[in-house]
C-alpha positions as CSV (number, residue, x, y, z in Angstrom):
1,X,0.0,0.0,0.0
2,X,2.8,1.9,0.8
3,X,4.1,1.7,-2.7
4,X,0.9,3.1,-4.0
5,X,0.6,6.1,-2.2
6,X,3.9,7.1,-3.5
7,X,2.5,6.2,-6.9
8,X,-0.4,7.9,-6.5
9,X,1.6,11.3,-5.3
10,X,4.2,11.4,-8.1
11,X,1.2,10.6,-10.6
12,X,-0.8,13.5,-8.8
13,X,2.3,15.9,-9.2
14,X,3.4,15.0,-12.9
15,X,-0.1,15.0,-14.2
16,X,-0.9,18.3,-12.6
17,X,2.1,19.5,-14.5
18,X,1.7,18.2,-17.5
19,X,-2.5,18.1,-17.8
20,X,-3.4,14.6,-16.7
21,X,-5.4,13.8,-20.2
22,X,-7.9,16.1,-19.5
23,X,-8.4,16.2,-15.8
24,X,-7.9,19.0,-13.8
25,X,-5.2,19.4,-10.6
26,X,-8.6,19.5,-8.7
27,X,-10.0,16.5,-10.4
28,X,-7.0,15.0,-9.8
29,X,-7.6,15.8,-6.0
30,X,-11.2,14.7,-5.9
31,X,-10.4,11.5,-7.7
32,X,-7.5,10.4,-5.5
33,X,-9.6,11.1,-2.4
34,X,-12.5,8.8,-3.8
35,X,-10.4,6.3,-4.4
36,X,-8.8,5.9,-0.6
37,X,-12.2,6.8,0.7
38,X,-14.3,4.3,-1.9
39,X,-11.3,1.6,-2.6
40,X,-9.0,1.2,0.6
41,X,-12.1,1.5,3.0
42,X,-12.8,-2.3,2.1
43,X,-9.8,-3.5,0.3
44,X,-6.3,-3.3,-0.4
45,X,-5.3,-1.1,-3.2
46,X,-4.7,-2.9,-6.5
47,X,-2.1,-2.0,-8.8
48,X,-3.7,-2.1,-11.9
49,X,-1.1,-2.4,-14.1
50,X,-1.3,-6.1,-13.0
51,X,-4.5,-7.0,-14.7
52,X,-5.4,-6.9,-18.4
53,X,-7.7,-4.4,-19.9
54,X,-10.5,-6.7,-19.8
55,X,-10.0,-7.7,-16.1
56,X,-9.7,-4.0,-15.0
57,X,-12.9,-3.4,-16.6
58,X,-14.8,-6.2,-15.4
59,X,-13.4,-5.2,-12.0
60,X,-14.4,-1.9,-12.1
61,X,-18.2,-2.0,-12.8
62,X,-18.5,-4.6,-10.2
63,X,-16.9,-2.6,-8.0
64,X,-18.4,1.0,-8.9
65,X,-21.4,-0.8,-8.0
66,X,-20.3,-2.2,-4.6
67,X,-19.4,0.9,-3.8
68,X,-22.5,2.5,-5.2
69,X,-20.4,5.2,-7.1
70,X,-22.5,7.8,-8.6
71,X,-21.9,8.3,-12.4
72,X,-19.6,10.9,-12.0
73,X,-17.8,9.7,-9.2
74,X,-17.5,6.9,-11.4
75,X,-16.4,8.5,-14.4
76,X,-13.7,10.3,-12.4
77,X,-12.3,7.1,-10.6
78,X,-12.2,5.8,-14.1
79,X,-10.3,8.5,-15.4
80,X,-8.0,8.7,-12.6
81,X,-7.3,5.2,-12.5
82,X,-7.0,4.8,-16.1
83,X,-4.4,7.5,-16.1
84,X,-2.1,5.7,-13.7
85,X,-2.6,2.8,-15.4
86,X,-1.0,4.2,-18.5
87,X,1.7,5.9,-16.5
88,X,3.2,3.2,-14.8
89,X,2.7,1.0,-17.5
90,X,5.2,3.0,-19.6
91,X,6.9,5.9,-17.3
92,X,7.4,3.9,-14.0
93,X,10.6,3.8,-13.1
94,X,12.6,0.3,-13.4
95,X,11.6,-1.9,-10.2
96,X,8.2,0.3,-8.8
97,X,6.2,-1.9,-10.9
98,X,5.9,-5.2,-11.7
C-alpha cells in the first residue's frame, strides 16, 4: 500500500504539470480522495497495471457498484485510475512496478 501512495503522489504531481489527459489538478484531488475513501475503505489497493484491460474493466463496474459510485464519481475514478494505469505502465521507473 505503501508503494501506491507514492505512486499515487508522483502521478498526482506529474499530471498536474503536465495536464493529466484532460483532468484537472482538482479533479486529480477529488479522484484520488475517492479512491482511498471508496477503494482502501474495504480492500487493499490494487495495482492495476497487473490486470489486463479486460479484467480491469470487469473489476471496475463490479466494483463501482459495490461501492455505489455515482456516475460521475464513477467517471472520475475511471479516469484517474486509467491514467495511472498508463503511466506506470510506460513511465514507472525500473523496479516500482511489476
Amino acid at each position: 500500500m505503501r508503494r501506491w501512495f507514492f505512486i499515487c503522489l508522483f502521478a498526482l504531481i506529474a499530471f498536474a504539470a503536465n495536464g493529466a489527459d484532460g483532468l484537472s489538478p482538482k479533479q486529480l484531488t477529488d479522484a484520488r480522495k475517492l479512491y482511498v475513501a471508496k477503494c482502501a475503505k474495504c480492500h487493499k489497493l490494487y495495482d492495476p497495471v497487473e490486470y489486463s484491460d479486460a479484467d480491469w474493466n470487469w473489476w471496475m463496474v463490479k466494483m463501482s457498484k459495490k461501492a455505489k459510485l455515482k456516475s460521475a464519481q464513477n467517471e472520475l475514478l475511471a479516469g484517474y485510475l486509467e491514467t495511472l494505469r498508463k503511466m506506470a505502465a510506460t513511465n514507472a521507473p525500473a523496479g516500482v512496478i511489476k
